[in-house]
Residue, then its C-alpha position, 0 to 999 in steps of 0.5 A: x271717297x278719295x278725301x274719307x280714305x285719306x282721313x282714315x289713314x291719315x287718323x289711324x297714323x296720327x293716333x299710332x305716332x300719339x301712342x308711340x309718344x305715350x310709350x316713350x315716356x313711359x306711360x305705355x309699355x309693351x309685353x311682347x317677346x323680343x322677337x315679336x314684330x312690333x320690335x322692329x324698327x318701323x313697325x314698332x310705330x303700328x304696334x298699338x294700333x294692329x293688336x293681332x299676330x303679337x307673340x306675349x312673353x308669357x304664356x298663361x301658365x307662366x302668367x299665373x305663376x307670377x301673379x299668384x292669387 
């Protein structure tokens, strides 16, 4: 059991450090708020991997007015 869990962790790390690679070069970017969690320091690393509680730059309305159809 002890040897499952610490293949979990030991994934969930490894991809959240692979993505944070991709964000680096520029294949990813975030559309956060800058006062959202993920831009602080060492939590920026969990950002692609813990999706819930982000606080989006824009709100719907204002997303519409940008991409108008």
């Amino acid at each position: 059991m002890k040897r499952f869990v610490l293949a979990v962790v030991g994934g969930y790390v490894l991809v959240a450090a692979g993505n944070r690679v991709a964000e680096h070069f520029g294949m990813r970017t975030c559309g956060c708020a800058e006062d959202c969690w993920c831009h602080r320091g060492g939590l920026s690393l969990f950002r692609w991997v813990f999706p819930w509680g982000h606080r989006p730059a824009h709100s719907a309305d204002q997303k519409a007015e940008l991409n108008p159809q």
